[in-house]
N, C-alpha and C positions, 0 to 999 in steps of 0.2 A: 543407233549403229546398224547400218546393212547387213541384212545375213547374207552370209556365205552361200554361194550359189554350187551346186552339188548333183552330182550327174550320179544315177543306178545305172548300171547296164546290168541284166540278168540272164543269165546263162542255163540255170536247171541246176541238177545237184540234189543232195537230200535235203539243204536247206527249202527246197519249192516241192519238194516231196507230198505224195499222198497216198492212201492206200488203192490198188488196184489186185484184179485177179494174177497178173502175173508178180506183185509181188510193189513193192515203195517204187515210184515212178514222179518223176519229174511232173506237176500239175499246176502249181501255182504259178502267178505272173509276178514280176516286177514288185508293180501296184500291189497286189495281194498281201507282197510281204513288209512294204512298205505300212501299211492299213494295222500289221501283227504286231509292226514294232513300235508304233504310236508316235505322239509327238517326239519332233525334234528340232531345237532351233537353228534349220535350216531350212533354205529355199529348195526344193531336189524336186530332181526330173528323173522319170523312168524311160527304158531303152530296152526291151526283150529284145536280146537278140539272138539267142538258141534258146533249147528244152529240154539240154539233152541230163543223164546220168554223164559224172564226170571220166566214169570208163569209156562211156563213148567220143569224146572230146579227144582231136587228133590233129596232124598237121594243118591239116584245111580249117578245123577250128581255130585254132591259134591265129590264124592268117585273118579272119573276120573278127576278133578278139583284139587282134593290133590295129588293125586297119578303123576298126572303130574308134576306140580309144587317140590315135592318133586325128582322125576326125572331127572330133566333140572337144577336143583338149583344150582350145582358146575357148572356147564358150561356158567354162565352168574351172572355179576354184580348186575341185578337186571331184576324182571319179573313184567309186567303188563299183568291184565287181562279184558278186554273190557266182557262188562257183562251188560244183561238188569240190569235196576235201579227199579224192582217194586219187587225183592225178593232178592237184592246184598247186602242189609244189613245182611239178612240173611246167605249168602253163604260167606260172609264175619266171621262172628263171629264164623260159623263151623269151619274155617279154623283156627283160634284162638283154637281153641281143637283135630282137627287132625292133626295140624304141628305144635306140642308146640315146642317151643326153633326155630323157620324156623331162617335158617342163611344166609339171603341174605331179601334186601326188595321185599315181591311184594304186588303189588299195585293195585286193583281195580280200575275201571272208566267206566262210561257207558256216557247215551247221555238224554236228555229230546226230540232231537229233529236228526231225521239218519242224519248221515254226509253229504248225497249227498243234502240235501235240503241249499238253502241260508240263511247264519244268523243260521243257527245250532252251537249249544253250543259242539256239540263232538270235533269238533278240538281245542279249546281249553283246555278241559278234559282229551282230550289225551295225550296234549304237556303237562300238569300241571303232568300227570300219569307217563309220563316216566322220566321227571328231577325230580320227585321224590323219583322213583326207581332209580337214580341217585346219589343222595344225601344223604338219609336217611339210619339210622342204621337198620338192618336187623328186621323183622315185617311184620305183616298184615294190609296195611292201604287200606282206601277209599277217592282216590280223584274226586273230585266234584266243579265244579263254586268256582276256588281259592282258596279252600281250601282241607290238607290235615287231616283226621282225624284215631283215630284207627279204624281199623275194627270191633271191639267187640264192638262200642260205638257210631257208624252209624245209623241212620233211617230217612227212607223216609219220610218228614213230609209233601210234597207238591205233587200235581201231575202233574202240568203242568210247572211251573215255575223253571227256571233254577237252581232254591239253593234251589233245593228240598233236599237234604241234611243236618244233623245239626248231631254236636257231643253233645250228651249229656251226661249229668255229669263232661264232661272232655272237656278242651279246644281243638280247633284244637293243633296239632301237627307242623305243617305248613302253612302258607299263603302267595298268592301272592301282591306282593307290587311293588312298582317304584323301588325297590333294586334289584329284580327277586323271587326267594322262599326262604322267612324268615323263618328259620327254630323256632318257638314258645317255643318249648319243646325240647329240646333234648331227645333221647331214652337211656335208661340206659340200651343198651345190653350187655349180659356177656355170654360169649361164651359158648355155651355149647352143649350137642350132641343131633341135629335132631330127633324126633320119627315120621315116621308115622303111624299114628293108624286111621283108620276110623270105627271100630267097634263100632257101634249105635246102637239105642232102638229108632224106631219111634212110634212105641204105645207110645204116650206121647198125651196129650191135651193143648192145650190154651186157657181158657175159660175169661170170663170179666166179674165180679160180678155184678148185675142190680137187682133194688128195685122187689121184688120179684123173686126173681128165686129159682126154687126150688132145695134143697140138694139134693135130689131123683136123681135129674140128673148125679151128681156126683158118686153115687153109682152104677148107669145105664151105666158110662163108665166104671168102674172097674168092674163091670160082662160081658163087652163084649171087655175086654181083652185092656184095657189101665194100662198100670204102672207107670206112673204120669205125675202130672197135672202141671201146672203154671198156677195161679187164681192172676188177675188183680185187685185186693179189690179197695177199695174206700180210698181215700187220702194217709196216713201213712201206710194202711193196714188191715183199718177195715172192720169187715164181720158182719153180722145181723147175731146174735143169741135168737133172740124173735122170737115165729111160725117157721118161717123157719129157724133153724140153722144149718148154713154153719160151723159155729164152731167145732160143734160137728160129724157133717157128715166129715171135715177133719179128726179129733179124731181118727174113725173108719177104713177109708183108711188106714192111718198111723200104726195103728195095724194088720191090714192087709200087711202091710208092701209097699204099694204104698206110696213113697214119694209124699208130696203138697206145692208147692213153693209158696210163698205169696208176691207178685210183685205190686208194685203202678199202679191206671190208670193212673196217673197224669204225664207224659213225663217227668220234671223236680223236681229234686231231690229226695232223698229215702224213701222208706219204712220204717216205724220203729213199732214193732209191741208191746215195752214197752210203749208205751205213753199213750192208751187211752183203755177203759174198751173191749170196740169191737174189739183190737186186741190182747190183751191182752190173752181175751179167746182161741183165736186160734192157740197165743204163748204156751199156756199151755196144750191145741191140740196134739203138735207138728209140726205146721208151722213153714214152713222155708223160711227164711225171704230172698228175693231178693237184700235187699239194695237199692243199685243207678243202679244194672244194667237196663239194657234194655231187652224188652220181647225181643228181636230177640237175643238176649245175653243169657238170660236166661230159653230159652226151649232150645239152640241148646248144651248146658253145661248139660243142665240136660239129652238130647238124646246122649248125648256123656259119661256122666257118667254112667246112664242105664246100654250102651251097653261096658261098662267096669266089668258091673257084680256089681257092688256097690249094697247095702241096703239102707234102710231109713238112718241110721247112718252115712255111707261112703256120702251119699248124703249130707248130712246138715255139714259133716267135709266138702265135696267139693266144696259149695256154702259158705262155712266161709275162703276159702283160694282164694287169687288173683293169677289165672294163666296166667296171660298176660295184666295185664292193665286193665279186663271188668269188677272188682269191687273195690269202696273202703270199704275199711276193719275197717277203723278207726273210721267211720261215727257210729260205733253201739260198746257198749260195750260187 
């Protein structure tokens, strides 16, 4: 039987980490970590293509992250990408809006702890990352401590501990078991033709609603050139409209024509801005309602719609439509 032909691309992250005077620095290559994690039955080629920590990893990262992956894509069965784990949720869910339709899996995987240390969780991650670029139907996943989940649906919810990882809203995709990788879900891919597009809008904000905050400040970013926000409201979605209204400060953006995404704090399950009087108002605003995604799903949808040229309209049609698995749809009338 032919093995599987299999592409690294490597980026830096703590998984390539090593000790230096300022402190764990990105040092190892590719190959290096390939060498840590030993045999495996597959054919794989390596690709360094940054070095960085993954706090440094930014719009123009992503852009050479897509652009390569779309590159290599016919030349290989599936691609993993070794990536710090403190913004790969992030550069994950991009990649769900600049490789709509990717036809071939690839796979994210980073480390809690570099590969060269003992007891490091990376060689496992990696061997989980590439039998599932192996296995799995063409997509953007994130695998992590046994499990494999979508990349639009990933977040870091721990910082030191190995299952810093959780899929929320959506079950993993895959998990490791006494069988080898149970595939959970099947992916219902249908074949269709690659775009890449990396054209974004990072004028955008993230902000998190807190008992007092004032709407001024909202205003205060759309005069110094932001074009919209995702606001983390309180439970389902609600915003204070007594003294301080947040309500009504959305209202005005929106007329202004800055879209305003209205996103739960609450990690698990959605937003819904029908149910109670406080969101109520902000529906009738023109917020728009995030659902079940995830912030890291939903600024990097909304910097990718932006920089499509979209209005407030195009925007609230694009956050009502599922482009890849990183909303359900059916949860809101």
């Amino acid at each position: 039987m032919t093995q599987q032909k299999l592409l690294l691309l490597s980026t830096g992250g703590t998984i390539a980490s090593v000790i230096s005077e300022e402190g764990l620095a990105p040092g190892e290559s590719g190959e290096d970590l390939l060498k840590m994690v030993g045999n495996l039955p597959y054919q794989i080629d390596v690709k360094d293509i940054l070095n960085l920590d993954s706090s440094n990893i930014q719009p123009e990262e992503w852009k050479t992250i897509a652009e390569d992956i779309y590159k290599y894509r016919h030349d290989y069965d599936g691609i993993v990408v070794s990536h710090g784990t403190d913004t790969m949720a992030y550069t994950a869910s991009m990649m769900t809006f600049m490789l709509q339709n990717i036809d071939v899996p690839v796979v994210f995987t980073g480390s809690q702890v570099p590969i060269n240390v003992l007891l490091s969780d990376a060689p496992d991650n990696m061997r989980l990352a590439f039998a599932a670029a192996a296995s799995l139907q063409p997509g953007i996943y994130l695998a992590f401590d046994s499990k494999v989940m979508r990349g639009c649906r990933a977040v870091k919810v721990r910082t030191t501990a190995f299952n810093a990882f959780e899929s929320v809203n959506f079950p993993p995709v895959a998990e490791v078991t006494s069988d080898g990788l149970e595939i959970k879900i099947p992916e219902q891919w249908q074949p269709r033709q690659c775009i890449l597009n990396t054209a974004i809008d990072t004028n955008v904000s993230l902000i998190k609603l807190f008992p007092g905050f004032d709407p001024a400040l909202l205003h205060a970013m759309a005069e110094n050139g932001c074009h919209g926000i995702v606001i983390e409201a309180y439970g389902l979605g609600g915003m204070t409209f007594i003294r301080r209204n947040v309500a009504a400060a959305i209202g005005e953006l929106i007329r202004k024509g800055i879209p305003v995404i209205a996103a739960s704090q609450c990690l698990y399950e959605r937003s819904d801005l029908t149910k109670y009087e406080v969101g109520r108002q902000a529906l009738l605003e023109g917020a728009i309602s995030a659902r079940d995604m995830t912030s890291e799903s939903a600024i990097t949808k909304l910097m990718w719609g932006l920089g499509q040229g979209m209005d407030v309209k195009d925007i609230d049609k694009f956050f009502n439509t599922n482009v890849a698995g990183e909303v359900t749809i059916d949860e809101l009338n």
